[in-house]
C-alpha positions as a printed NumPy array, in Angstrom:
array([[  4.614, -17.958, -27.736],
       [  2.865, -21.209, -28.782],
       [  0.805, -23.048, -26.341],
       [  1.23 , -26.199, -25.124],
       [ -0.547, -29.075, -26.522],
       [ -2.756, -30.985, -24.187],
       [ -1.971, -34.416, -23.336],
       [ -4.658, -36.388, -25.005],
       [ -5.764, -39.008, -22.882],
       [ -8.087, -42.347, -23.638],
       [ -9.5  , -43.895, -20.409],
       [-10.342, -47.562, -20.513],
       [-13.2  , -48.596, -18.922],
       [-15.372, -51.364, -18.164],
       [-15.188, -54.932, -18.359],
       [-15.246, -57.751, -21.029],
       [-16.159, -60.475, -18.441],
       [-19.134, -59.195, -16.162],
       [-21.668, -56.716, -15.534],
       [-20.337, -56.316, -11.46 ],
       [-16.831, -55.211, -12.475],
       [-17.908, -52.825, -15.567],
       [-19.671, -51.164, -12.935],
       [-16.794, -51.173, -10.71 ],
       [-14.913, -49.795, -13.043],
       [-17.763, -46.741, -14.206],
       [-17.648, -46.033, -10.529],
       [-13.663, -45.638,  -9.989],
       [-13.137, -44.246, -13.815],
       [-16.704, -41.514, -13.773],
       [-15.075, -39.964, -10.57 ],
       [-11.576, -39.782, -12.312],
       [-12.347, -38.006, -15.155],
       [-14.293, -35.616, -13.111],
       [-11.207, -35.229, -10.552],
       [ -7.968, -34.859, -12.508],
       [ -9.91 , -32.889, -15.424],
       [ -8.223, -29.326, -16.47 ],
       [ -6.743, -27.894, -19.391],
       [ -3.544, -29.77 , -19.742],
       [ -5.403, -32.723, -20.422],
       [ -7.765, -33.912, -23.381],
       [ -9.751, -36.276, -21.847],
       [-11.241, -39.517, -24.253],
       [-13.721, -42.661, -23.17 ],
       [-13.302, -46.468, -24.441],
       [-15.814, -48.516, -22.854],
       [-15.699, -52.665, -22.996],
       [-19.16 , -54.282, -22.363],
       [-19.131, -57.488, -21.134],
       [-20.271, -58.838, -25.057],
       [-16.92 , -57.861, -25.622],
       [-18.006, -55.117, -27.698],
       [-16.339, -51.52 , -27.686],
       [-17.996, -47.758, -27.172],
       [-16.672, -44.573, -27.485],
       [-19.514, -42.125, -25.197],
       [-18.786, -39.154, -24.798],
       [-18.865, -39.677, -20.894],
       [-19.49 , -42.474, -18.391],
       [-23.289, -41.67 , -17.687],
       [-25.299, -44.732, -18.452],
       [-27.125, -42.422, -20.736],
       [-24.047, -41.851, -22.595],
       [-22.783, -45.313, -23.019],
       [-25.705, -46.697, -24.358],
       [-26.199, -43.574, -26.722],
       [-22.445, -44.616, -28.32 ],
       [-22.556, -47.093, -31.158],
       [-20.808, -50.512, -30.678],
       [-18.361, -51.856, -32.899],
       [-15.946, -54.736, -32.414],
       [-12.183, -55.007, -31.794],
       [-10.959, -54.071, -34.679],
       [-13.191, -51.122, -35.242],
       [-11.977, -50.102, -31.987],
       [ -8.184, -50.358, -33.111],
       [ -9.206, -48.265, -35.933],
       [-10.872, -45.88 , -33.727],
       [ -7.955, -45.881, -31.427],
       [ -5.254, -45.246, -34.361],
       [ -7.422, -42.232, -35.371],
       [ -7.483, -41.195, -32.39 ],
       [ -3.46 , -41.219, -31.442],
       [ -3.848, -41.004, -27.556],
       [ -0.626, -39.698, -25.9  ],
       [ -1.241, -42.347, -23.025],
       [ -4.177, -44.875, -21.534],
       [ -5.23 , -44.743, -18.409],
       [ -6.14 , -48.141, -17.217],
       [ -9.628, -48.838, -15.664],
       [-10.835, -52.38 , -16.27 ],
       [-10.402, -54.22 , -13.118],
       [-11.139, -57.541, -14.291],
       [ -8.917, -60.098, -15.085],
       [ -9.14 , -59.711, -18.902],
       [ -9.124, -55.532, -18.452],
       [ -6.119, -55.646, -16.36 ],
       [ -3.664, -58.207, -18.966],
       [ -5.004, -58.825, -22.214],
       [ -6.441, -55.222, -22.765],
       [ -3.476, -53.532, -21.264],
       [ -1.574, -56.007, -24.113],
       [ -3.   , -54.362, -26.64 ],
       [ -1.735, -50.868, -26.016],
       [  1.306, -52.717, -25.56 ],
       [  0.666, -54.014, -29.215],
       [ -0.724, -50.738, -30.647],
       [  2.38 , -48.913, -28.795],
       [  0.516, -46.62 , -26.591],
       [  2.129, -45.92 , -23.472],
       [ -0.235, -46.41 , -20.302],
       [ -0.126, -45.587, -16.468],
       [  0.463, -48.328, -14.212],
       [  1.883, -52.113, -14.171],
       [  2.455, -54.121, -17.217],
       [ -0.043, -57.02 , -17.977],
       [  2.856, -59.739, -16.842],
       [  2.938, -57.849, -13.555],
       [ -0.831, -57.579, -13.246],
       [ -0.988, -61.188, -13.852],
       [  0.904, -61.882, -10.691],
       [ -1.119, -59.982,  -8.411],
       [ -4.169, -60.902,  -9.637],
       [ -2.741, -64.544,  -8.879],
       [ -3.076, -64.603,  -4.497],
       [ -1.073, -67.794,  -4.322],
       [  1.737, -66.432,  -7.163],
       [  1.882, -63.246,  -5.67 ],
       [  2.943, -64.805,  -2.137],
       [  5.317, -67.24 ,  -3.064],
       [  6.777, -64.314,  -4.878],
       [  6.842, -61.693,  -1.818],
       [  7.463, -64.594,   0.397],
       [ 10.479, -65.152,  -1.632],
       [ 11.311, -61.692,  -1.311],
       [ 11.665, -62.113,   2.845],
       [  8.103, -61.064,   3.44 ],
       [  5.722, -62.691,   6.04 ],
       [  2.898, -64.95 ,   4.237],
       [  0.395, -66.942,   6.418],
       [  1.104, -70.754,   5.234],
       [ -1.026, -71.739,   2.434],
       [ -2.524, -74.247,   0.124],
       [ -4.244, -73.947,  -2.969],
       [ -6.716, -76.953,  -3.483],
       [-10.09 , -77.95 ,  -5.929],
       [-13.04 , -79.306,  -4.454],
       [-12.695, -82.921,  -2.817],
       [ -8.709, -81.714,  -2.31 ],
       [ -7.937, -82.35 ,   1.437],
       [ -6.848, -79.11 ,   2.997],
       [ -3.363, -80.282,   5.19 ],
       [ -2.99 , -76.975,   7.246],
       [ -4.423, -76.892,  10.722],
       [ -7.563, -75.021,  11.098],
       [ -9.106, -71.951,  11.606],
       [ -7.809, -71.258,   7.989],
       [ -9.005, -68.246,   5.479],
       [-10.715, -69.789,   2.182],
       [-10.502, -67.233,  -0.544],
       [-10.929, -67.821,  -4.628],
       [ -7.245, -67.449,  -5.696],
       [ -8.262, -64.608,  -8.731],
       [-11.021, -62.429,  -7.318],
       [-11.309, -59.457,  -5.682],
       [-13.529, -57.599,  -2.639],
       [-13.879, -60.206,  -0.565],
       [-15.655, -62.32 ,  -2.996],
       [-16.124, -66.038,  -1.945],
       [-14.231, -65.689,   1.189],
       [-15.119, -67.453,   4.288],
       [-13.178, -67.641,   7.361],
       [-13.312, -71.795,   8.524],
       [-12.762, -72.81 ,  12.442],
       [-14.656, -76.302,  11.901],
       [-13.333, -78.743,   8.975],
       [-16.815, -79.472,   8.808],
       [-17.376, -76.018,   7.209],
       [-14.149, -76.387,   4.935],
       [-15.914, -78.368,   1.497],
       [-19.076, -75.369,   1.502],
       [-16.516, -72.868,   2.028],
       [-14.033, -74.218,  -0.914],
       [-16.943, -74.485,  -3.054],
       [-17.809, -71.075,  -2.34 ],
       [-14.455, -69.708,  -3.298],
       [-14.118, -71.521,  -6.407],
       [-17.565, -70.359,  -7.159],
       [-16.133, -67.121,  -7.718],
       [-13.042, -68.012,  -9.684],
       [-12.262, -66.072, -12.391],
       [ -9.912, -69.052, -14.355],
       [ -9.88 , -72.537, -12.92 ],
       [-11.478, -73.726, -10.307],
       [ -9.217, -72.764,  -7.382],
       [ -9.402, -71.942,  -4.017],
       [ -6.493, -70.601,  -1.661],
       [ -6.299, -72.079,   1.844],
       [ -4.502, -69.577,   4.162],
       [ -3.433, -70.265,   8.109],
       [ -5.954, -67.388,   9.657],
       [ -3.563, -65.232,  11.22 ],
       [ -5.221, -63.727,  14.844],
       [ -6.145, -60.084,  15.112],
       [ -4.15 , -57.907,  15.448],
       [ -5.227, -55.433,  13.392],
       [ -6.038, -55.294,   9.123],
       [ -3.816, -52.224,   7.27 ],
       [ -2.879, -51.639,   3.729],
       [  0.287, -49.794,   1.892],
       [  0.851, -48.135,  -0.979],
       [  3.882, -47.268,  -2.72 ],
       [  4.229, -44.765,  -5.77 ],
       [  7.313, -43.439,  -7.463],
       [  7.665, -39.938,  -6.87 ],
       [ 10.458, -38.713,  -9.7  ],
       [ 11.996, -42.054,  -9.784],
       [ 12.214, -42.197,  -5.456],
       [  9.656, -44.976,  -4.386],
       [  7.352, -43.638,  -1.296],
       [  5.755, -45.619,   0.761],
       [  2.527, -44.273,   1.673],
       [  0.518, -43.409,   5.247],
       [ -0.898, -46.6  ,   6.211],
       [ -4.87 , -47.148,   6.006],
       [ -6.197, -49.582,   8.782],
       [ -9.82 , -51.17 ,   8.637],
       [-12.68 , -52.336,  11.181],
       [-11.814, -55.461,  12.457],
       [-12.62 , -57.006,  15.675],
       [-11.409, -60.261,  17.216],
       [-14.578, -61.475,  17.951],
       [-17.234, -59.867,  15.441],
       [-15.51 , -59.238,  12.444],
       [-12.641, -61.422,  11.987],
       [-12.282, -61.22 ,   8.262],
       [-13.484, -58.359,   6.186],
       [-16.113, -59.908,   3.66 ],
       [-17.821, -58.013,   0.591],
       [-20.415, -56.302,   2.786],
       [-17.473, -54.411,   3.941],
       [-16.245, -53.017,   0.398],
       [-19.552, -52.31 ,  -1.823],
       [-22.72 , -51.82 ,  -1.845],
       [-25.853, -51.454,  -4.359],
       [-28.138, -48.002,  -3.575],
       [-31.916, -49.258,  -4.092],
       [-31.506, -47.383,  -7.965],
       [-29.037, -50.116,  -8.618],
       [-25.883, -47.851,  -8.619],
       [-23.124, -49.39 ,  -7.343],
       [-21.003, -47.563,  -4.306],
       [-18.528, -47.69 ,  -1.964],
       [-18.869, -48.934,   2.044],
       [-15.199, -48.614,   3.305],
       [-14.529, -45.049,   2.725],
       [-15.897, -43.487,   5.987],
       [-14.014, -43.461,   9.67 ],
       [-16.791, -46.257,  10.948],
       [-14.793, -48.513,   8.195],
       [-11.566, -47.113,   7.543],
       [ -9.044, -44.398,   8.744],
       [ -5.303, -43.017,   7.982],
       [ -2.666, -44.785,  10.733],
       [ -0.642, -41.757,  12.777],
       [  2.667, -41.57 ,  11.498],
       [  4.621, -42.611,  14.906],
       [  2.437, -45.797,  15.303],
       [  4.69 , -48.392,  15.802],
       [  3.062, -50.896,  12.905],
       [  3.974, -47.942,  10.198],
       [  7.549, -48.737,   9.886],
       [  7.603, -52.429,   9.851],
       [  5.14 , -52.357,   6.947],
       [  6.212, -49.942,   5.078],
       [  9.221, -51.61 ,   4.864],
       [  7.58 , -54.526,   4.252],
       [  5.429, -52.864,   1.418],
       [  8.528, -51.442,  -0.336],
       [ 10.099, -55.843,  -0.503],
       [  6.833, -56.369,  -2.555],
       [  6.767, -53.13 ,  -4.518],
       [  9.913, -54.692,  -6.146],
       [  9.467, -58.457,  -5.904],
       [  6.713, -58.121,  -7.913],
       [  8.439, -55.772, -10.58 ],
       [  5.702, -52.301,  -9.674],
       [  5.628, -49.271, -12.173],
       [  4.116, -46.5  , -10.839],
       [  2.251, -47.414,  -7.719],
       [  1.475, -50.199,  -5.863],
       [ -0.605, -51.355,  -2.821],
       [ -0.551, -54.067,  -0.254],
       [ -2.935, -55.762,   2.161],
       [ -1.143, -56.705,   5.686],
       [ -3.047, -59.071,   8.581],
       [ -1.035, -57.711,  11.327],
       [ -0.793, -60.051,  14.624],
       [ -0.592, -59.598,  18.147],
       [  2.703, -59.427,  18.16 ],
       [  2.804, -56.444,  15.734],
       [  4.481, -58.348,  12.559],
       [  2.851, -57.904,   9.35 ],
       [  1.75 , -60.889,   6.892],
       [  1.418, -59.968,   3.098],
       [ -2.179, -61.175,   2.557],
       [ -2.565, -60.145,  -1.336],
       [ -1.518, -57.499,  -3.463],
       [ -3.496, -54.692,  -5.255],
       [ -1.537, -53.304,  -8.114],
       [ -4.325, -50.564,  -9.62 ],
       [ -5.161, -46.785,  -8.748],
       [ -7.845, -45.298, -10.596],
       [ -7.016, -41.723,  -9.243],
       [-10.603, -41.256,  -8.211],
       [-10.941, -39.163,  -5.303],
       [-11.571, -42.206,  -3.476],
       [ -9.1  , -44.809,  -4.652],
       [ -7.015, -46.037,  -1.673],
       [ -4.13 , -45.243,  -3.337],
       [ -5.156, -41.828,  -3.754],
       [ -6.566, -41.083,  -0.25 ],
       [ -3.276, -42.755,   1.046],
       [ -1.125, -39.836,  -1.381],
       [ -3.254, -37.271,  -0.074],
       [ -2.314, -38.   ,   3.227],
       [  1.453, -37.756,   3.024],
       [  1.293, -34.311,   0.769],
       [  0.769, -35.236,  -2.407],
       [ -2.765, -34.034,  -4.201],
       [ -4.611, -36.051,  -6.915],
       [ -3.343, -33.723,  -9.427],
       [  0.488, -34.359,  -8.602],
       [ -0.03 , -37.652,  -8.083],
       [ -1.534, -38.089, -11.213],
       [  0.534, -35.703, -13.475],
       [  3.712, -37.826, -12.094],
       [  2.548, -40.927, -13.379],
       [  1.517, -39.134, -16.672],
       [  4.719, -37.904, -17.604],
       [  6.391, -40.685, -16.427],
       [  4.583, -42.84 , -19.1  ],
       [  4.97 , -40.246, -21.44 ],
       [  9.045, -40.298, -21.235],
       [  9.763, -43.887, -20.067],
       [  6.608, -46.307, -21.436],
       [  7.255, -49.884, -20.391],
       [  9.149, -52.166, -22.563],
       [  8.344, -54.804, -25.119],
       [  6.912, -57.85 , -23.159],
       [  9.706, -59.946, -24.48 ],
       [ 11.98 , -57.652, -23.043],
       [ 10.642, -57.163, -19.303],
       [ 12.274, -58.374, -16.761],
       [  9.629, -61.344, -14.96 ],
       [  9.085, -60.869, -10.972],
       [ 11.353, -63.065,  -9.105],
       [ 10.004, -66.328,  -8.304]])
């Protein structure tokens, strides 16, 4: 009997726009590769430096990346043909990693896990992708999205927050419109295109939970919820102290991934079916593949409020996502392998051809 061929499989990693999300992205990816490794799988490295330069180490140790010899994109391409992966497992979590590089598979017609660069575009966008579950019949706070010296109309306290970045960056929670042209500032500070910030009516605590979705055999799930540490009075808002954190060797790590920060919502709570339900409206508004995962301000009153949209797993041991899976029954492995094969039998369409997310 002939063995099966292993699935050979090219991780992207890194970032082509900053050092902080490469190493976001060597954090997430490293654990990956060391999680869903085993013999069906051939496991291969691309790694984007912020130069915009490509590597091909033979791992994700810093030791190994700077031991592999740059070259540029299309010495990569070549590199890539060579190679013929069977699928890409996306792990840039900029903006550029999560469209334009996710393009070129597209281009180079190599199937990849995950949501298509149109899709990832939305998401990334806070103010797109809540007119577009608001749309849907989801709960969004009311919102503006201004520039510095832009009046903000809604009445305070409001949530300012750039409109492209993620963890937190830039966001400041505003109860005096004293406080609102520093805070704006800040936010656009961060901004990964134009100089934008998004103005959001704070919605009162309540409580702070998120919601994944995956496709399980073509059956969408919607995951266990995950609920974070928020209080009322002395932690309104989660900021980036809540999300990562830099060891004294300069590594980068992770803060919300203990029960002091974060912890899996009981099954019969009352909150779990109203946003699940609500998680599933923007699992299709915004066209998902594969998995999905939502961020819900839930108020006293117990409704949910889409407050942005997540649309990456890494399928590290400790990508929300994954933890979330875990919880309802279904291992790293599985979870993995389904969106594998998946890709491997039904890889998304020509751009042209995709259906856009309802507007």
């Amino acid at each position: 009997m002939t063995e099966p061929t292993a699935v050979t499989v090219l991780h992207l990693a890194g970032s082509s726009t900053s050092d902080f999300y490469a190493d976001v992205s060597r954090l997430y990816a490293a654990d990956c590769l060391e999680a869903t490794a085993g013999e069906r799988y051939e496991f291969h490295v691309a790694y984007v430096t912020p130069d915009g330069r490509w590597r091909f180490p033979a791992d994700l140790s810093a030791a190994a990346i700077d031991a592999a010899e740059p070259t540029d994109l299309p010495g990569a391409v070549a590199r890539i043909a060579a190679l013929a992966p069977d699928v890409m497992v996306p792990q840039m979590f900029c903006v550029a990693g999560m469209t334009h590089y996710r393009a070129l598979f597209d281009l180079l017609g190599v199937p990849y896990l995950g949501n298509t660069p149109d899709v990832m575009a939305v998401g990334a966008d806070k103010a797109r992708a809540s007119a577009v579950v608001g749309a849907r019949g989801v709960r969004v706070p009311a919102s503006q999205v201004v520039r510095p010296g832009d009046a903000v109309t809604l009445d305070l306290p409001v949530v300012v927050k750039p409109v492209d970045a993620d963890n937190s960056l830039g966001v400041t929670l505003v109860r005096d419109a004293a406080d609102l042209p520093a805070a704006v500032e800040a936010a656009c500070a961060h901004a990964v295109g134009a100089r934008r910030a998004l103005v959001e009516t704070y919605v009162e605590l309540g409580r702070e939970v998120r919601c994944g979705v995956v496709d399980v055999d073509g059956e969408l799930v919607a995951l266990p919820l995950e609920e974070y540490a928020v209080d009322a009075t002395t932690k309104p808002i989660r900021d980036e102290a809540d999300k990562l954190r830099r060891a004294e060797d300069g590594e980068l790590g992770l803060v919300a991934k203990d029960a002091e920060h974060a912890w899996i919502v009981a099954d019969d709570d009352p909150v779990v079916a109203r946003v699940q339900e609500a998680a599933l409206r923007c699992y299709d508004a915004l066209g998902c593949r594969h998995y999905g995962l939502f961020d819900f301000r839930v108020d006293p009153d117990g409704e949910p409020y889409f407050l942005e949209a997540g649309l990456y797993c890494s399928y590290a041991r400790t990508s929300v996502v994954a933890v979330m899976a875990g919880a309802a029954g279904i291992d790293l492995d599985r979870l993995f392998a389904l969106a594998v094969d998946d890709a491997l039998t039904s890889p998304p369409a020509s751009p042209a051809a995709r259906p856009r997310p309802q507007e």
